[in-house]
N, CA, C and O atoms as a Tinker XYZ file with bonds, in Angstrom:
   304  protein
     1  N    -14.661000  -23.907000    0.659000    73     2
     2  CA   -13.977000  -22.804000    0.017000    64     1     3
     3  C    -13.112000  -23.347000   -1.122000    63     2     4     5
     4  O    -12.547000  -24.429000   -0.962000    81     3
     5  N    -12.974000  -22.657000   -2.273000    73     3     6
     6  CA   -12.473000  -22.959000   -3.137000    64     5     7
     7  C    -11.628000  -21.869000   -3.603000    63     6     8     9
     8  O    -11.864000  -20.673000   -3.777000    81     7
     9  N    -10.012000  -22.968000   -3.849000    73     7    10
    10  CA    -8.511000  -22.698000   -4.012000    64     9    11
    11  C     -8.924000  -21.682000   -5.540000    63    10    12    13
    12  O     -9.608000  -22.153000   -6.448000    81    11
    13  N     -8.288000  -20.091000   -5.567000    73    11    14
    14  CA    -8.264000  -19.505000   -6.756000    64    13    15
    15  C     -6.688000  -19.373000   -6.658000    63    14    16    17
    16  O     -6.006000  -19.095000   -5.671000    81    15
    17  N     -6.270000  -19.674000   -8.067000    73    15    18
    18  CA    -5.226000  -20.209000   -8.266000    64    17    19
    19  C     -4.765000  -18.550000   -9.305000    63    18    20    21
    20  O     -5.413000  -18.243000  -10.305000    81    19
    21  N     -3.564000  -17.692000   -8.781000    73    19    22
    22  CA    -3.250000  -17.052000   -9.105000    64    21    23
    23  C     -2.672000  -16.258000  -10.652000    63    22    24    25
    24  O     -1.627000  -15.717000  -10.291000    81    23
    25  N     -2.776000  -16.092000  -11.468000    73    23    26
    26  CA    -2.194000  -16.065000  -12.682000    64    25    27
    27  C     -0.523000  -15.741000  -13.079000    63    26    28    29
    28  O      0.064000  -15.532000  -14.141000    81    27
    29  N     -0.181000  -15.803000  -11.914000    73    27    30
    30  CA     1.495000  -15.311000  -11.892000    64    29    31
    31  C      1.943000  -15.818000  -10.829000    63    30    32    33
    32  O      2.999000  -15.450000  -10.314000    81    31
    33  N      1.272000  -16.633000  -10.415000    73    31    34
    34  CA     1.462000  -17.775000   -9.204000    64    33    35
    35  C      2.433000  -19.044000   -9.639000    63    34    36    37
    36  O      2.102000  -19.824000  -10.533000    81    35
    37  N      4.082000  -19.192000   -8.653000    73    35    38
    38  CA     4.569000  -19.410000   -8.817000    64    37    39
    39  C      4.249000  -21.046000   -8.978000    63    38    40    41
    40  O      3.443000  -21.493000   -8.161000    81    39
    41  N      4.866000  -22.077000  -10.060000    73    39    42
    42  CA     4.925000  -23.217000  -10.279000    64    41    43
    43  C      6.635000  -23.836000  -10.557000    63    42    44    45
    44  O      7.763000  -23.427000  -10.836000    81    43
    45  N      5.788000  -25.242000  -10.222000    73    43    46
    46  CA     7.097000  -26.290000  -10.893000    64    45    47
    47  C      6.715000  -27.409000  -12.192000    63    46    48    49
    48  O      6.243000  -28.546000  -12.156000    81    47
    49  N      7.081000  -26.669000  -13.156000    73    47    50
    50  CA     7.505000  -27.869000  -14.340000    64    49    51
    51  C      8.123000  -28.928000  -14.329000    63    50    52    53
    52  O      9.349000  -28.986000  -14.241000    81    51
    53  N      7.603000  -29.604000  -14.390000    73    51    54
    54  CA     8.612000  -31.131000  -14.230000    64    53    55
    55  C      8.154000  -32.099000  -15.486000    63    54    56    57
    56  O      7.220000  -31.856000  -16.251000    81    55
    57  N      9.165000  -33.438000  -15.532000    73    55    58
    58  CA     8.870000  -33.955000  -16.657000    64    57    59
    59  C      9.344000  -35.311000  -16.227000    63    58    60    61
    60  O     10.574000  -35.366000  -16.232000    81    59
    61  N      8.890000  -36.170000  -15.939000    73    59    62
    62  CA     8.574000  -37.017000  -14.432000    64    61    63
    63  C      7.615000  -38.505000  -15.865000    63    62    64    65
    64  O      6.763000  -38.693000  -16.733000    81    63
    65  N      8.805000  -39.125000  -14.968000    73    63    66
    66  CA     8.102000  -40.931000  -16.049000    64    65    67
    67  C      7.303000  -40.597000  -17.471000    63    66    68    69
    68  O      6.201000  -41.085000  -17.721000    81    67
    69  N      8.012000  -39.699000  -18.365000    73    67    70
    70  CA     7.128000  -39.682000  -19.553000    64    69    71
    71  C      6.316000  -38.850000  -19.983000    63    70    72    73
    72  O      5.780000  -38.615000  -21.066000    81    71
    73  N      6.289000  -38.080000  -18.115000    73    71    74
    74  CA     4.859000  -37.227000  -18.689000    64    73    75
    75  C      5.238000  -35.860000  -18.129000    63    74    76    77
    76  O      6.141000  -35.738000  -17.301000    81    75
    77  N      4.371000  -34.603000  -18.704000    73    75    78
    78  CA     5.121000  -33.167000  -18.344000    64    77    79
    79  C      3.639000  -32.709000  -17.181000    63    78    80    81
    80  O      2.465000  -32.847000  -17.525000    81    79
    81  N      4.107000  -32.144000  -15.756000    73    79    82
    82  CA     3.325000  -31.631000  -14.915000    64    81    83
    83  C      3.860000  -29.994000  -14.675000    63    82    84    85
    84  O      4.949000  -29.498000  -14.963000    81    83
    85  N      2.679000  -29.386000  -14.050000    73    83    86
    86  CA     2.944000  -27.960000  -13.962000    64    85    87
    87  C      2.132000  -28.472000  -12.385000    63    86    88    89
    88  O      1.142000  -29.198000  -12.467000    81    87
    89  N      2.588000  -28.078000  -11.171000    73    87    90
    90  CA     2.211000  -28.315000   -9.988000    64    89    91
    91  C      2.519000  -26.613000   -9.131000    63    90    92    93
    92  O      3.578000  -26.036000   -9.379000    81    91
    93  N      1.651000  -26.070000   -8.312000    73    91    94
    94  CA     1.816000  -25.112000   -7.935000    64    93    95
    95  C      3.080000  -25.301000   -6.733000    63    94    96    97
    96  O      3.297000  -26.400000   -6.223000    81    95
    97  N      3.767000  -24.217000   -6.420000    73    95    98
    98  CA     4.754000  -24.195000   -5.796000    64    97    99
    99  C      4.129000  -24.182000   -4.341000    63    98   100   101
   100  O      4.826000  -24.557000   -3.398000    81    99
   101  N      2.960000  -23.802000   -4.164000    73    99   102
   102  CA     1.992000  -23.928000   -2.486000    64   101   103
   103  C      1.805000  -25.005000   -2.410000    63   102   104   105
   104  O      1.886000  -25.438000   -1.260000    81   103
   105  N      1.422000  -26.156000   -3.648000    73   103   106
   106  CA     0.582000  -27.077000   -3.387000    64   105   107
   107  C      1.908000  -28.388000   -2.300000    63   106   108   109
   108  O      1.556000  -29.334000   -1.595000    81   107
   109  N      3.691000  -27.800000   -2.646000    73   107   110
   110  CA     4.451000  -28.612000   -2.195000    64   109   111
   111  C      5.033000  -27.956000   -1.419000    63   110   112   113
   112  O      6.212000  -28.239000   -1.204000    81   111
   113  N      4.510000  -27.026000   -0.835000    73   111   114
   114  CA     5.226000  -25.936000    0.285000    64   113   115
   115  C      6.253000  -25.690000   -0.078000    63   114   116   117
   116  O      7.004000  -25.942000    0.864000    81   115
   117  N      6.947000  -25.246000   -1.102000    73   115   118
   118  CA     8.311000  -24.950000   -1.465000    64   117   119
   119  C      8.102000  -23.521000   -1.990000    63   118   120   121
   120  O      7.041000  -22.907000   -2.094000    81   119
   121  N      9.768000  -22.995000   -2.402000    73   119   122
   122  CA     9.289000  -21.511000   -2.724000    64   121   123
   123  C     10.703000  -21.067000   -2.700000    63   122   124   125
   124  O     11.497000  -21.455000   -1.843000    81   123
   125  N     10.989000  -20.281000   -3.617000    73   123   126
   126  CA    12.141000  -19.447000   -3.939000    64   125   127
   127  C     13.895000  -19.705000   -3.118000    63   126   128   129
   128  O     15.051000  -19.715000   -3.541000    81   127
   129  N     13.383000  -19.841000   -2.080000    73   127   130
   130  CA    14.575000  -20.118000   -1.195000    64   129   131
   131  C     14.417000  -21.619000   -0.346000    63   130   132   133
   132  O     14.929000  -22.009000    0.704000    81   131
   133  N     13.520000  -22.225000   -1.253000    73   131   134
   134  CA    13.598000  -23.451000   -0.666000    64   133   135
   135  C     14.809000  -24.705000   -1.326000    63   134   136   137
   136  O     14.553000  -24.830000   -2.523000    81   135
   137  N     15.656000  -25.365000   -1.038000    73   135   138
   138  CA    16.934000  -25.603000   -1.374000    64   137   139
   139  C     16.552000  -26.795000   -2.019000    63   138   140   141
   140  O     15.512000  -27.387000   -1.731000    81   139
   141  N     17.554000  -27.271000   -3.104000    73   139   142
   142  CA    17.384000  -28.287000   -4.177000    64   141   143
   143  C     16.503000  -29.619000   -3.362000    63   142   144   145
   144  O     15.427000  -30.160000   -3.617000    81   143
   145  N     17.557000  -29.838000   -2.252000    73   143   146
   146  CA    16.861000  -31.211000   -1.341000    64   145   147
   147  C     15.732000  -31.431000   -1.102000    63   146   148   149
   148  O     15.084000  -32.462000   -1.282000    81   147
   149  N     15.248000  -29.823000   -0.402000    73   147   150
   150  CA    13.695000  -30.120000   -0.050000    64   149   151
   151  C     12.501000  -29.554000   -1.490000    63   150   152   153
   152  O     11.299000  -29.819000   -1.522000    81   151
   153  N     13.207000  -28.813000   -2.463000    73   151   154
   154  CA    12.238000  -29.354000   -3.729000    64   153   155
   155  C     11.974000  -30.922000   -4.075000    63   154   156   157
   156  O     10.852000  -31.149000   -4.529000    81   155
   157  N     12.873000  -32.073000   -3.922000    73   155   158
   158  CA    13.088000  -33.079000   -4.734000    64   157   159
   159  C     12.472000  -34.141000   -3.075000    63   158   160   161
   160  O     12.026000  -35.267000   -3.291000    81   159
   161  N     12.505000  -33.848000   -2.235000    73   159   162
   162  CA    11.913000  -34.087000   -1.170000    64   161   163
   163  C     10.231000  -34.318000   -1.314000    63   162   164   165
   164  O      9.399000  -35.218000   -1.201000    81   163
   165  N     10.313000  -32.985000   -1.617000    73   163   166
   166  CA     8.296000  -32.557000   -1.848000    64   165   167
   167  C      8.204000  -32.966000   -2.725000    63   166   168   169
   168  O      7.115000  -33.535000   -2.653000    81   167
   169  N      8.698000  -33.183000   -3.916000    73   167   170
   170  CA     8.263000  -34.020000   -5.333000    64   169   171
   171  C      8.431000  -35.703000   -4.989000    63   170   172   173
   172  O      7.631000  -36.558000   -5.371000    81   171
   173  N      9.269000  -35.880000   -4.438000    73   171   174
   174  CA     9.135000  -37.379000   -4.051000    64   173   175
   175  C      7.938000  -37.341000   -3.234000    63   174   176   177
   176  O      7.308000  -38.297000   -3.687000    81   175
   177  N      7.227000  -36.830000   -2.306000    73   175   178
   178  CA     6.153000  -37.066000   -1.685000    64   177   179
   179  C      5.238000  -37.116000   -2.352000    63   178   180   181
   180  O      4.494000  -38.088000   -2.221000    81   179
   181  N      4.973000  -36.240000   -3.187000    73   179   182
   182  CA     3.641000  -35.824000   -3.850000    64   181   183
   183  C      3.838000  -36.965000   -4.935000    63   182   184   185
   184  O      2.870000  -37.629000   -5.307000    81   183
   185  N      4.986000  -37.154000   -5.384000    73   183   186
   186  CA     4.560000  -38.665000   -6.415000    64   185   187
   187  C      4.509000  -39.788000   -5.740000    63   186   188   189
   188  O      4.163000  -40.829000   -6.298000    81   187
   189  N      4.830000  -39.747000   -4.498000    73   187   190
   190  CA     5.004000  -40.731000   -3.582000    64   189   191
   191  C      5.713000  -42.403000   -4.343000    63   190   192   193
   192  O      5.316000  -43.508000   -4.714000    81   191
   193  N      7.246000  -41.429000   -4.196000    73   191   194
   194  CA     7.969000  -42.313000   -4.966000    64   193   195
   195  C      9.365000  -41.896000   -3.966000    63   194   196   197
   196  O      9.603000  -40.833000   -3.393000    81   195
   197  N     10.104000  -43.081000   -4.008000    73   195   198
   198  CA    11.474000  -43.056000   -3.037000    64   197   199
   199  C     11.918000  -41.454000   -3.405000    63   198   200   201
   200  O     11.434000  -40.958000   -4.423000    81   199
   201  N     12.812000  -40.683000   -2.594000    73   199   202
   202  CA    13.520000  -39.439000   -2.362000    64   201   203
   203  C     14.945000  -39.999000   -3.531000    63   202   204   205
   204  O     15.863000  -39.219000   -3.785000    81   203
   205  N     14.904000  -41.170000   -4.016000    73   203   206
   206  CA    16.462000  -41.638000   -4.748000    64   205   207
   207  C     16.199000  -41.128000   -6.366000    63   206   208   209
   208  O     16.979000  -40.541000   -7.116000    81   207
   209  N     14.746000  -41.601000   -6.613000    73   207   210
   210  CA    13.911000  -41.013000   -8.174000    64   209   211
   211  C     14.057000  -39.716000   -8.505000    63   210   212   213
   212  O     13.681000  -39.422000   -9.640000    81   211
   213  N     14.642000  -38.580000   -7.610000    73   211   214
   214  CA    14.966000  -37.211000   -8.161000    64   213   215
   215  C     16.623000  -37.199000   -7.622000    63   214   216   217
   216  O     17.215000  -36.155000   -7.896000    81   215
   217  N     16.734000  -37.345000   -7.519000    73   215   218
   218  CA    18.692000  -36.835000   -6.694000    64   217   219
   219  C     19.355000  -36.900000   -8.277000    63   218   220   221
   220  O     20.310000  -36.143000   -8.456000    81   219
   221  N     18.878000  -37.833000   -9.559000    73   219   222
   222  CA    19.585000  -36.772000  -11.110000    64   221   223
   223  C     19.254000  -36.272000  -11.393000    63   222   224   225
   224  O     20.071000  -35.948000  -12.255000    81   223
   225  N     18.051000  -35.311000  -11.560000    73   223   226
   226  CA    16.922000  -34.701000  -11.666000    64   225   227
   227  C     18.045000  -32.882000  -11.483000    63   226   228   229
   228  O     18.784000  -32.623000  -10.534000    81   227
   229  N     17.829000  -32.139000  -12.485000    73   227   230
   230  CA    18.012000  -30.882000  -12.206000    64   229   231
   231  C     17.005000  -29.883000  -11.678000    63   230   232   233
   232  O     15.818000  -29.996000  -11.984000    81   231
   233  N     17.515000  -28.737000  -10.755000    73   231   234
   234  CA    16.233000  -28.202000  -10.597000    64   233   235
   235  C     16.818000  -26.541000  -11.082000    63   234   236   237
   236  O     17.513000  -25.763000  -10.427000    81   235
   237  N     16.176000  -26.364000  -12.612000    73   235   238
   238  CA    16.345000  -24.789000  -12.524000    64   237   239
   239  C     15.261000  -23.970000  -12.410000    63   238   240   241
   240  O     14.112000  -24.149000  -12.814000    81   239
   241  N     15.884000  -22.781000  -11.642000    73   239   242
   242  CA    15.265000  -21.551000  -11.060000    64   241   243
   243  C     15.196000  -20.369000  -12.385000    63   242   244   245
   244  O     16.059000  -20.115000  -13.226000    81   243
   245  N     13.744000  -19.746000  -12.185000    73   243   246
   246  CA    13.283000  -18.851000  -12.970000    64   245   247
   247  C     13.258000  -17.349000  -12.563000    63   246   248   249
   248  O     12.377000  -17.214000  -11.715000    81   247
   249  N     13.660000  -16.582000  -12.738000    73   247   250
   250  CA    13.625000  -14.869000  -12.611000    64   249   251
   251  C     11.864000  -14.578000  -11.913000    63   250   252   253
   252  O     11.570000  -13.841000  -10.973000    81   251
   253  N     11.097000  -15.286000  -12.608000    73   251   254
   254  CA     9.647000  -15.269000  -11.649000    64   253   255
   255  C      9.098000  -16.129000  -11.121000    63   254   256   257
   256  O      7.971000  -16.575000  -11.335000    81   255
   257  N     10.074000  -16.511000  -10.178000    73   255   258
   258  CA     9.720000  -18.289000   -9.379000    64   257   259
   259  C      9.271000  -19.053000  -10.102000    63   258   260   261
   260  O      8.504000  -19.696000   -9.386000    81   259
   261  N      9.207000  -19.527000  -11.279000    73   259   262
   262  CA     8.949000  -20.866000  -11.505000    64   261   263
   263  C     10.406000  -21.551000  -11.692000    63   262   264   265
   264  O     11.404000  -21.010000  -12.169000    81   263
   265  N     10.279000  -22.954000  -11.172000    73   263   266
   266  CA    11.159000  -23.704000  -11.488000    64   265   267
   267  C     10.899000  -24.803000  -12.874000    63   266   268   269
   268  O      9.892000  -24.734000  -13.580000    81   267
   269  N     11.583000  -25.414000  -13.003000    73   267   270
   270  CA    11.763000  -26.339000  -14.102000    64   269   271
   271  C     12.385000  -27.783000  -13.308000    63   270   272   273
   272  O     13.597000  -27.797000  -13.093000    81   271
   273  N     11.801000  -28.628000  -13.006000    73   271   274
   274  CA    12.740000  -29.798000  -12.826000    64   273   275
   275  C     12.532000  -30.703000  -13.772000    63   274   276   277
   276  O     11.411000  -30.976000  -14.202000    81   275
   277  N     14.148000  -31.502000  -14.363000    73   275   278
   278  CA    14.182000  -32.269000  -15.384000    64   277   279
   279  C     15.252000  -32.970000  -14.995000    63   278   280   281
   280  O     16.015000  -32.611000  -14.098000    81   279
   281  N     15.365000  -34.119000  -15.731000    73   279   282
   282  CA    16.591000  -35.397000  -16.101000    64   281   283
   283  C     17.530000  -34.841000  -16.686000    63   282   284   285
   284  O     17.446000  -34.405000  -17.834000    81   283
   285  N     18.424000  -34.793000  -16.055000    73   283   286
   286  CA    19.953000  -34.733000  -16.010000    64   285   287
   287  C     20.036000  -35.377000  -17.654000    63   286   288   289
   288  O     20.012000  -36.580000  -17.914000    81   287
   289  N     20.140000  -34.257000  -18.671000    73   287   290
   290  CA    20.949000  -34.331000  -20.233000    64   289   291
   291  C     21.843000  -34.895000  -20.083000    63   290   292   293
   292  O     22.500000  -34.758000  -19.051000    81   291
   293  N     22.159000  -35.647000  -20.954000    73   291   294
   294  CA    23.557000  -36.322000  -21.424000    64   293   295
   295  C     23.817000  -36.516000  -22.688000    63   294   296   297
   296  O     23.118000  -37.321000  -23.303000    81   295
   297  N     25.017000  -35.731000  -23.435000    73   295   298
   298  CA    25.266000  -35.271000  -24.481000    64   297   299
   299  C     26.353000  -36.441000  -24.882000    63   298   300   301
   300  O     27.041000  -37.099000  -24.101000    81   299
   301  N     26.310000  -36.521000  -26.432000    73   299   302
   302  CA    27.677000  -37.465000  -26.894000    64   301   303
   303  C     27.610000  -38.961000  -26.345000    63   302   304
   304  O     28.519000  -39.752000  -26.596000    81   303
């Protein structure tokens, strides 16, 4: 059986060692009320990289579930 992937199906943007990913929000079991920890939890798994590689990492929330996770800006 083959995964049909929704057109308003919620994702996470991320921008991860250089490079920009769009990963479905099913594919890391996470979802709207799932809390900063266990987003950056499931992204450490799925890159299968220490849980320490996101803790600067922001995670913003979108009005239609998508999130955005990115590196902590630093201005000046």
């Amino acid at each position: 059986m083959v995964d049909v992937i929704q057109p308003n199906e919620a994702r996470i943007h991320i921008r991860f060692e250089g490079r920009s990913w769009d990963i479905l929000c099913r594919d890391l079991d996470v979802g709207p009320f799932s809390t900063d920890e266990q987003v950056r939890r499931a992204l450490a798994n799925y890159f299968d990289v220490g849980l320490g590689k996101f803790r600067p990492y922001v995670i913003e929330r979108h009005e239609n579930g998508n999130m955005t996770v990115r590196p902590e800006a630093v201005f000046g």
